[in-house]
Rosetta silent file (secondary structure, phi, psi, omega in degrees, C-alpha in Angstrom):
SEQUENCE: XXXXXXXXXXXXXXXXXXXXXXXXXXXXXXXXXXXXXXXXXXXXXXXXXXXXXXXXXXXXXXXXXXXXXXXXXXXXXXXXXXXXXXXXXXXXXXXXXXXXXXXXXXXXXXXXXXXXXXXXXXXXXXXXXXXXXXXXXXXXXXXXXXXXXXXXXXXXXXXXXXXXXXXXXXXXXXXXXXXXXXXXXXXXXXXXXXXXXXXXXXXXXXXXXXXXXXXXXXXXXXXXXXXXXXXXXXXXXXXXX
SCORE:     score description
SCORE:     0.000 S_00000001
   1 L     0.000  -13.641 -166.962   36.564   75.937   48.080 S_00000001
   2 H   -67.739  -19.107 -176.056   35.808   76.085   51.739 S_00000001
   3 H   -96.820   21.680  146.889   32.036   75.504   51.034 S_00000001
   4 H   -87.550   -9.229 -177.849   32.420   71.778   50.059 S_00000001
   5 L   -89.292    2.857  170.381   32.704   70.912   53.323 S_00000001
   6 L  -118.523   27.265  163.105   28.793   71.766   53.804 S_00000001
   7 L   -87.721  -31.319 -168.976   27.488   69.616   51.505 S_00000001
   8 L   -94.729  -62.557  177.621   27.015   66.344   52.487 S_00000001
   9 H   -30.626  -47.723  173.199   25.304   67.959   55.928 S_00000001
  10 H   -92.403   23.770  144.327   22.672   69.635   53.950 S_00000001
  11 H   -76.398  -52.189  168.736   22.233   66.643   52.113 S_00000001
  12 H   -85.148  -28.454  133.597   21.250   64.698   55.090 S_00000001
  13 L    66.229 -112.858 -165.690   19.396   67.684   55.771 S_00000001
  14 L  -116.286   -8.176  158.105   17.371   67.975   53.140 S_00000001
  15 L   -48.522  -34.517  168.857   16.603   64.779   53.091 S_00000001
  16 L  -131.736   28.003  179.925   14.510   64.745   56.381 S_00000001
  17 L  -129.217  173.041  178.146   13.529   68.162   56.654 S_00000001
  18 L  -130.194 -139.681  172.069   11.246   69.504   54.573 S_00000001
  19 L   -89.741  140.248  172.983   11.377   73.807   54.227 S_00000001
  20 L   -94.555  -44.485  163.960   12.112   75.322   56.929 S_00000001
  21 L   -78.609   13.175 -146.095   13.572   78.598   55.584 S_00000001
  22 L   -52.152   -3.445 -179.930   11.425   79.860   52.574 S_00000001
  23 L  -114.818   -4.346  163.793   12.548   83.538   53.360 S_00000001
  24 H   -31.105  -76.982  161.355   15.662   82.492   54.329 S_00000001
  25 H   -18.666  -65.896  160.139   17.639   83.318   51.143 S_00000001
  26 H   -16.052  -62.618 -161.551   15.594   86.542   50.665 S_00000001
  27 H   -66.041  -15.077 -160.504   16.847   87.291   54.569 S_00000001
  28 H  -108.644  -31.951  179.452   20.560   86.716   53.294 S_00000001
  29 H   -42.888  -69.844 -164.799   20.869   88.561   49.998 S_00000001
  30 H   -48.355  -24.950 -166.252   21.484   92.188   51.675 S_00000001
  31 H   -83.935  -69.464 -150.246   24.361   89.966   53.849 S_00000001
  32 H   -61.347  -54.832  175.612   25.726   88.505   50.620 S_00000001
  33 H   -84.825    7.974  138.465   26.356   91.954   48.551 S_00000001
  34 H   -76.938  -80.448 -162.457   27.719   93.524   51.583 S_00000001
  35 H   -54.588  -40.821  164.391   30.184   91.238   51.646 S_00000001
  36 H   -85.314   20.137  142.996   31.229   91.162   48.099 S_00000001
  37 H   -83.856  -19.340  168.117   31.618   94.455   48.197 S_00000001
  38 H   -67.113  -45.685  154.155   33.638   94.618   51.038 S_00000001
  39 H   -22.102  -33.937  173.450   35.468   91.417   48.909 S_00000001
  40 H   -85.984  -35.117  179.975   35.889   94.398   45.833 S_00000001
  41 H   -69.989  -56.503 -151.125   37.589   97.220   48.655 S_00000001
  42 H   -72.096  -22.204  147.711   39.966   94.770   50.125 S_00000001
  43 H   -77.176  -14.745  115.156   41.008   93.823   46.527 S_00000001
  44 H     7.742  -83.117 -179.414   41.412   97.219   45.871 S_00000001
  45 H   -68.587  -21.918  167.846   43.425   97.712   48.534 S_00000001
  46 H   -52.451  -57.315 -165.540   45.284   94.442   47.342 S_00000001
  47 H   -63.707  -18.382 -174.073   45.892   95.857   44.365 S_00000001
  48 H  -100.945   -2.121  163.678   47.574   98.998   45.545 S_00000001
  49 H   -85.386  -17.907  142.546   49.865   97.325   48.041 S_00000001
  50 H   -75.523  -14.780  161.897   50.978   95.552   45.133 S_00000001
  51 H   -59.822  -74.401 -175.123   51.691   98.040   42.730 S_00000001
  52 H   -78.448  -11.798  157.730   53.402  100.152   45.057 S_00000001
  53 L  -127.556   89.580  164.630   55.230   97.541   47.220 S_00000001
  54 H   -64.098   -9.311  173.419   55.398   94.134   45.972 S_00000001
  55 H   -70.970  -71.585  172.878   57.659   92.504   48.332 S_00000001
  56 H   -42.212  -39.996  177.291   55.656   93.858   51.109 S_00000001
  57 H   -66.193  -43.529 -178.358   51.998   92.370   49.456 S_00000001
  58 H   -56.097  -83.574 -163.135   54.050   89.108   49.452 S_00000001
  59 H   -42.551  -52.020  159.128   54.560   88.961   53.284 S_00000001
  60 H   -51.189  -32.390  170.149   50.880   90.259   53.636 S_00000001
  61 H   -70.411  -52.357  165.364   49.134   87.695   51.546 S_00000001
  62 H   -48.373  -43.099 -178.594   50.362   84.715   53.464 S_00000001
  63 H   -67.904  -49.587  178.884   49.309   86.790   56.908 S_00000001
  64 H   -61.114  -34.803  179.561   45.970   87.590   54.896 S_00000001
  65 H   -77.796  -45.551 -178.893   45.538   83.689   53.728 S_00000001
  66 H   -75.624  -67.406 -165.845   46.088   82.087   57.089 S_00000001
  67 H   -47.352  -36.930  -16.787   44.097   84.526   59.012 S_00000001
  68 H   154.395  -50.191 -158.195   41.518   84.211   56.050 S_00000001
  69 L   -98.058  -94.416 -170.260   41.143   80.354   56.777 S_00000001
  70 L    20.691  -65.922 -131.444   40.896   81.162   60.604 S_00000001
  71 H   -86.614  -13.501 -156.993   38.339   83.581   60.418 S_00000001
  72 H   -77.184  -54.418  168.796   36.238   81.543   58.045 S_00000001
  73 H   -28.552  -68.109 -162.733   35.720   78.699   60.803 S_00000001
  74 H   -65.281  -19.107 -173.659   35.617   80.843   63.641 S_00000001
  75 H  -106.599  -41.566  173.122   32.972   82.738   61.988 S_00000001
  76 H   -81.070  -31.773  148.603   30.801   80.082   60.338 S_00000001
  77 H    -8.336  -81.010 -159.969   31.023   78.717   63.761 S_00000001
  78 H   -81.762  -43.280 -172.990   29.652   81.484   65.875 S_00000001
  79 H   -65.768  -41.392  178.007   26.865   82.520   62.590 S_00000001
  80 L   -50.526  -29.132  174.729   25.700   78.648   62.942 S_00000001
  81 L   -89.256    5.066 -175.653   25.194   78.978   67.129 S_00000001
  82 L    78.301  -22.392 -167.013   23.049   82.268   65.934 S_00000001
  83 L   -72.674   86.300  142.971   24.924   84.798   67.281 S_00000001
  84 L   -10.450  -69.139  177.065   24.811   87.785   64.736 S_00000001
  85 L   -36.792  -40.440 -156.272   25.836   89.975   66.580 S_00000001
  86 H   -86.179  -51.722  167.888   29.229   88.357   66.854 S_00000001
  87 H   -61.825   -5.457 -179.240   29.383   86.866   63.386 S_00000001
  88 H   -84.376  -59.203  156.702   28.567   89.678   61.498 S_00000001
  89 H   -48.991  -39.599  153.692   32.060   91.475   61.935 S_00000001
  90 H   -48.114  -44.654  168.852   33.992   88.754   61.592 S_00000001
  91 H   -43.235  -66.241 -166.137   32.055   87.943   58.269 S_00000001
  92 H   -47.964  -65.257 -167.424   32.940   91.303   57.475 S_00000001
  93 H   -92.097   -4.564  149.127   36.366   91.225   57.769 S_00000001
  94 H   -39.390  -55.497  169.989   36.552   87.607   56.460 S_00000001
  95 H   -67.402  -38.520  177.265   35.466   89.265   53.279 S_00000001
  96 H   -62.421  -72.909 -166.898   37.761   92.086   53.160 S_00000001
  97 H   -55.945  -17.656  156.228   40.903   89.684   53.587 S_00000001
  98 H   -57.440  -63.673  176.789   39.395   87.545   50.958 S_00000001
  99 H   -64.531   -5.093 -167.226   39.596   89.978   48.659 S_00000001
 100 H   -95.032  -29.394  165.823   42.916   91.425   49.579 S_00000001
 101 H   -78.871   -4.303  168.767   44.133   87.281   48.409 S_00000001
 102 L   -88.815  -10.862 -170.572   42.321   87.834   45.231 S_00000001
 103 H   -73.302  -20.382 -164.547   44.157   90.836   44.146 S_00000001
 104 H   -81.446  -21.340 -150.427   47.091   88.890   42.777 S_00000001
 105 H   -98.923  -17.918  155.622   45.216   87.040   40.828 S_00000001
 106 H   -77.112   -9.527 -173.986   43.031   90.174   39.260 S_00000001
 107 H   -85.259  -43.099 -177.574   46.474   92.088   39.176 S_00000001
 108 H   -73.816  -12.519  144.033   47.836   89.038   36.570 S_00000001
 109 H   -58.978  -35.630  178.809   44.099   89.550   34.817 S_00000001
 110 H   -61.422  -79.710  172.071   44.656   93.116   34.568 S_00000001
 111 L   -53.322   36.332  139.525   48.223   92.435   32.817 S_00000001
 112 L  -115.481  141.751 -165.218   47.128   89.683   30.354 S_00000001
 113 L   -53.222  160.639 -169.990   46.553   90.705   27.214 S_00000001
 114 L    23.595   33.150  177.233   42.670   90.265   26.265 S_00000001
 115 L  -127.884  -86.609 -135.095   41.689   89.739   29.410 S_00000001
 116 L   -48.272 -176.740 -112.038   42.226   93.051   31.804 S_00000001
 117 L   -62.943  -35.067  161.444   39.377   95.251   33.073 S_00000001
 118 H   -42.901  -48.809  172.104   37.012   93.888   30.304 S_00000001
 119 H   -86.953  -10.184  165.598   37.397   90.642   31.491 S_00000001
 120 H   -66.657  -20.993 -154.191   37.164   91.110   35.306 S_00000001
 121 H  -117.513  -40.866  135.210   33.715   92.893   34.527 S_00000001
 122 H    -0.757  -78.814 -157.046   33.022   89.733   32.520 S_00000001
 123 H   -46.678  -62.475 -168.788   33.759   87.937   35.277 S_00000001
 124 H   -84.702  -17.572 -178.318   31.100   89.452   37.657 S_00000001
 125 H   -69.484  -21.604  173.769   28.540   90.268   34.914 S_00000001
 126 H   -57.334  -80.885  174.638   28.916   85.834   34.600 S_00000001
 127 H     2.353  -88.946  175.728   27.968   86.203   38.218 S_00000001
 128 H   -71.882   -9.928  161.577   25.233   87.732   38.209 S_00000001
 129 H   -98.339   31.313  150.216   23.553   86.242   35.310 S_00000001
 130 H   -94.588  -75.832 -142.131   24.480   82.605   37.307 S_00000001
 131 H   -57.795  -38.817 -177.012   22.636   84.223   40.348 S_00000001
 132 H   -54.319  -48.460 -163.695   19.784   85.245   38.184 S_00000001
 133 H   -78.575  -52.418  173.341   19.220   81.856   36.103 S_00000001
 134 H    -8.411  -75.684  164.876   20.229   79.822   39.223 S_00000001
 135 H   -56.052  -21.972  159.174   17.694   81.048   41.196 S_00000001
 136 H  -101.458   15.140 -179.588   15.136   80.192   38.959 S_00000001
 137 H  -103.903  -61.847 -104.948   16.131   76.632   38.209 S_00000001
 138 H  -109.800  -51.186 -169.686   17.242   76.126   41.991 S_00000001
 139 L   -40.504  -59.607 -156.902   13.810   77.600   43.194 S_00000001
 140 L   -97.848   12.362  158.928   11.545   75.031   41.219 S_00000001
 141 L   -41.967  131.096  171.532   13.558   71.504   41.635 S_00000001
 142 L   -66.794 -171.643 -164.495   11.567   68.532   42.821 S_00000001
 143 L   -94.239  -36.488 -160.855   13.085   67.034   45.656 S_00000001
 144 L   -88.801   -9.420  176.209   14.668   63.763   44.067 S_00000001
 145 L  -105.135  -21.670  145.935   16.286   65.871   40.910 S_00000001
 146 H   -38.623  -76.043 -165.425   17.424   68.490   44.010 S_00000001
 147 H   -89.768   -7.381  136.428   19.250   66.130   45.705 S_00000001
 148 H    -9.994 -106.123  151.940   20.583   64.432   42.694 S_00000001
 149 H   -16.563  -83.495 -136.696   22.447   67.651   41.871 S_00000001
 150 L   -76.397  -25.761  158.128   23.681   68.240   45.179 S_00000001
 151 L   -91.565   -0.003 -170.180   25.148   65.058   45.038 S_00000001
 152 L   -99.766  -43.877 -164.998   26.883   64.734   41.858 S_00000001
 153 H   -82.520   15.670 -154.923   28.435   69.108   42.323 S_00000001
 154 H  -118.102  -27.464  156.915   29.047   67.778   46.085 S_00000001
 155 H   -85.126  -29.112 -175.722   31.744   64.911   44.246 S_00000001
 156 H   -93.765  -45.904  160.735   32.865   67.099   41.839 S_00000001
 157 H   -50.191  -25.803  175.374   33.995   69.427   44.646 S_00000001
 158 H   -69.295  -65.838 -170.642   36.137   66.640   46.333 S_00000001
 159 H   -46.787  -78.105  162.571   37.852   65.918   43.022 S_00000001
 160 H    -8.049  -55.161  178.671   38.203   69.644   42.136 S_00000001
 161 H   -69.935  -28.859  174.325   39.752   70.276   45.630 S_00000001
 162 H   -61.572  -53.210  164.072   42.032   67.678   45.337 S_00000001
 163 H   -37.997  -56.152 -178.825   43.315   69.024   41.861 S_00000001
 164 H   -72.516  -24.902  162.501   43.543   71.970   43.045 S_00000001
 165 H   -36.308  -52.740  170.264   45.558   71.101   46.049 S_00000001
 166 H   -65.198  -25.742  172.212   47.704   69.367   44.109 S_00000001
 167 H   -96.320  -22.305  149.614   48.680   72.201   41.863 S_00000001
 168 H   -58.331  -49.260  178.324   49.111   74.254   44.831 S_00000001
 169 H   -74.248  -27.260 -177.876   51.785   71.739   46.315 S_00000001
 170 H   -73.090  -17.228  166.586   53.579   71.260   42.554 S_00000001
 171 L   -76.907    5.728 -179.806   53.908   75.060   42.057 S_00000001
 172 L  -104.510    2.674 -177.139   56.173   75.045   45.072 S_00000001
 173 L  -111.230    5.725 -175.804   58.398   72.870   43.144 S_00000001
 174 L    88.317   10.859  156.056   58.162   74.672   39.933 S_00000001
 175 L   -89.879   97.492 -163.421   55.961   72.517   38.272 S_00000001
 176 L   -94.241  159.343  160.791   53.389   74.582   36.760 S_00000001
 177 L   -80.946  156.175 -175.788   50.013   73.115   34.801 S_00000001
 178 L   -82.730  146.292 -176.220   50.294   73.462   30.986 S_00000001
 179 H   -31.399  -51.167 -163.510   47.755   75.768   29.615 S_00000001
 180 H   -51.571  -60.013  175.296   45.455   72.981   28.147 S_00000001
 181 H   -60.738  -19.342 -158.511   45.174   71.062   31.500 S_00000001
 182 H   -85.404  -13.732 -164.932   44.890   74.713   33.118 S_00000001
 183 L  -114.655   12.445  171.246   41.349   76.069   30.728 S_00000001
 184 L  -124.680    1.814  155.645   39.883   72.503   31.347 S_00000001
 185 H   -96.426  -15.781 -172.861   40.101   72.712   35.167 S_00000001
 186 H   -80.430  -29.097 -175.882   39.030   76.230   35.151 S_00000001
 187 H   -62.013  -62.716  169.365   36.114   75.169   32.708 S_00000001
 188 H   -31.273  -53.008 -170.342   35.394   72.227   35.627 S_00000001
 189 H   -88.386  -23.377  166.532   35.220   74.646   38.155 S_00000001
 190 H   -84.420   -7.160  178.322   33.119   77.495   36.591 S_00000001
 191 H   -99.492  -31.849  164.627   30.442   74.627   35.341 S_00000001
 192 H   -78.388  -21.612  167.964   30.843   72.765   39.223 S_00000001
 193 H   -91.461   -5.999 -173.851   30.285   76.480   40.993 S_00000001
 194 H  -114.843  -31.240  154.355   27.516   77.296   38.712 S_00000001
 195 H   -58.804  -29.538  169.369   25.524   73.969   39.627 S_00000001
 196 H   -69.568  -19.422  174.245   26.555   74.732   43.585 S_00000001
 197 H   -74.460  -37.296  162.605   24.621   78.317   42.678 S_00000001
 198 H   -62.475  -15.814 -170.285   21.439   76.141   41.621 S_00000001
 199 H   -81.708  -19.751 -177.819   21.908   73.569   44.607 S_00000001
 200 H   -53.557  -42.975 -159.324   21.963   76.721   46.956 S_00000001
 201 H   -65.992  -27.053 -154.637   18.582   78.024   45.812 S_00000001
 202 H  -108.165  -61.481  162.706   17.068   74.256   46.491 S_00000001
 203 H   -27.771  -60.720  172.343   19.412   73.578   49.849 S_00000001
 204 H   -51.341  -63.203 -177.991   19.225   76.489   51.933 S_00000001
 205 H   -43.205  -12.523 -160.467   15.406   76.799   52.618 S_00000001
 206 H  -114.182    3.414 -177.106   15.508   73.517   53.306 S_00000001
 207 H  -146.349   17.917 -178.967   18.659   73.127   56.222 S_00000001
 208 L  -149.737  126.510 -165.151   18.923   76.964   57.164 S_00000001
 209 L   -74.198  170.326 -179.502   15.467   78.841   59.274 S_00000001
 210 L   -57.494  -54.646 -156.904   14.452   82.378   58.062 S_00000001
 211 L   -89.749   37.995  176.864   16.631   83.645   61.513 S_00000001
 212 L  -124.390   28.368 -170.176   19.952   81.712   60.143 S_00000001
 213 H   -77.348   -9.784  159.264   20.762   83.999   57.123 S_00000001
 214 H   -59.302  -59.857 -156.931   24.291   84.679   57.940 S_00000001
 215 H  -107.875   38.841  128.328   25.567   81.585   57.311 S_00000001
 216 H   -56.714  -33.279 -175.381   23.160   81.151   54.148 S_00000001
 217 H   -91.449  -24.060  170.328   24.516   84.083   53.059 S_00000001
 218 H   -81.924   -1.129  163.662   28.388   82.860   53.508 S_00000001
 219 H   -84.712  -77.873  145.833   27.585   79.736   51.749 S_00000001
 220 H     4.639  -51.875  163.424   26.192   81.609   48.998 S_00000001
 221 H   -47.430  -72.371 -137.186   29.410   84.247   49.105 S_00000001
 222 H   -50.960  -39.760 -179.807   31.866   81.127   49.168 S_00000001
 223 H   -65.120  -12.498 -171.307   29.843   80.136   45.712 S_00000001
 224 H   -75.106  -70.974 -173.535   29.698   83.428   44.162 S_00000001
 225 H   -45.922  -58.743  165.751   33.453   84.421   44.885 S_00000001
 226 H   -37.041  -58.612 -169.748   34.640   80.433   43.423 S_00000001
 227 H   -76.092    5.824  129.512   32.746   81.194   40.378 S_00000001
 228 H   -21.071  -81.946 -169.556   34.549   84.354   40.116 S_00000001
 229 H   -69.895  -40.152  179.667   37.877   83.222   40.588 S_00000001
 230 L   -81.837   -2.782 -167.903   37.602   80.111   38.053 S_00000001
 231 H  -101.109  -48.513  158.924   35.578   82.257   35.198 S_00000001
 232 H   -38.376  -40.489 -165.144   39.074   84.421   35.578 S_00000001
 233 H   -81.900  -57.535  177.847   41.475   82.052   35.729 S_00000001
 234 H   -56.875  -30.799  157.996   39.697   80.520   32.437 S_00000001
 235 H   -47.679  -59.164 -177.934   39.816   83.704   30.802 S_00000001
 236 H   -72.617    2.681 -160.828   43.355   84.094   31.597 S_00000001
 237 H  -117.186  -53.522  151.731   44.583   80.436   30.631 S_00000001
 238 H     3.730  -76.679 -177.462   42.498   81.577   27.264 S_00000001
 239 L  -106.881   17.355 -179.224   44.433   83.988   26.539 S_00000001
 240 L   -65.083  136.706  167.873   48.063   82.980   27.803 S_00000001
 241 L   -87.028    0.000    0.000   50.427   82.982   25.301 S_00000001
């Protein structure tokens, strides 16, 4: 969700620039599938700290979630001042500890019935045929149906975030959502993540230079990895009994 907070910037933007990047994206890919694969070892490694100790995976996932938000600043930070060098490792292990806070929620995919390892591969095969159509829709947008889009998924992330926020603070009271409300937020959020993968294609080139592809490529991550997590969670609210 952290990548709603760059929206409205590359809106004003794209608004007075015209492209800047066109090889940006290109320049960013090889960044972007390093990172979710480092995003598949550290759930991996989620998953087997949860198997074999769950108490312990508890105490780490809160250390992994705060550090998690940390590094994401401090890192889109330093790739936005240019420095590569510096931002590249951080990126790096930004991703790994992402994925090590995703394991709970692929280990409860795994364990629900018509959902497990079919539907995680689901998940990412959605993925990549997003990144695929995305990019051609995203490519060939006019300017005024471009920015359109970018404003309408750029409101539907504040509302989204809020929701989800909100079901984050009501689960601490034991107030869960009922399935119904639970497959029509996940449905909101894989149809609001699959319009931020067309606004990327038409946004980046136009607010991020050819030599900025780091944090083109973590804007691009945050949308991949969302659209992930909410094509999962809608699977699993699917099939809950």
């Amino acid at each position: 969700m952290a990548n709603t907070s760059n929206f409205r910037s590359a809106i004003r933007d794209a608004k007075t620039q015209a492209l800047v990047g066109p090889n940006v994206i290109t320049n960013a890919l090889p960044f972007l599938g390093g990172g979710l694969v480092l995003t598949a070892v550290g759930t991996f490694g989620g998953l087997n700290v949860l198997a074999s100790n769950p108490p312990l995976f508890m105490t780490t996932f809160w250390v992994a979630l705060i550090l998690n938000l940390v590094l994401f600043f401090v890192a889109s930070g330093v790739a936005h001042k240019g420095n590569n060098s510096t931002a590249l490792p951080l990126l790096a292990t930004y991703s790994l500890l992402t994925g090590y806070t995703l394991s709970g929620l692929v280990y409860v995919a795994l364990g629900t019935s018509g959902v497990g390892i079919a539907g995680i591969g689901f998940a990412a095969l959605g993925c990549g045929v997003t990144f695929a159509i995305a990019r051609q829709i995203g490519s060939n947008l006019g300017e005024q149906d471009g920015l359109a889009l970018t404003q309408t998924v750029s409101l539907g992330m504040i509302a989204l975030f809020v929701v989800i926020l909100l079901q984050f603070v009501l689960s601490f009271f034991g107030i869960f959502t009922p399935t119904a409300l639970e497959i029509g937020i996940s449905a909101l959020g894989v149809f609001l993540f699959a319009g931020a993968a067309v606004v990327d294609f038409f946004i980046l080139p136009r607010t991020y230079t050819d030599k900025q592809y780091l944090p083109a490529a973590l804007s691009m991550y945050l949308t991949y990895v969302n659209l992930f997590v909410f094509i999962l969670r809608l699977l699993i609210a699917l099939n809950r009994d």
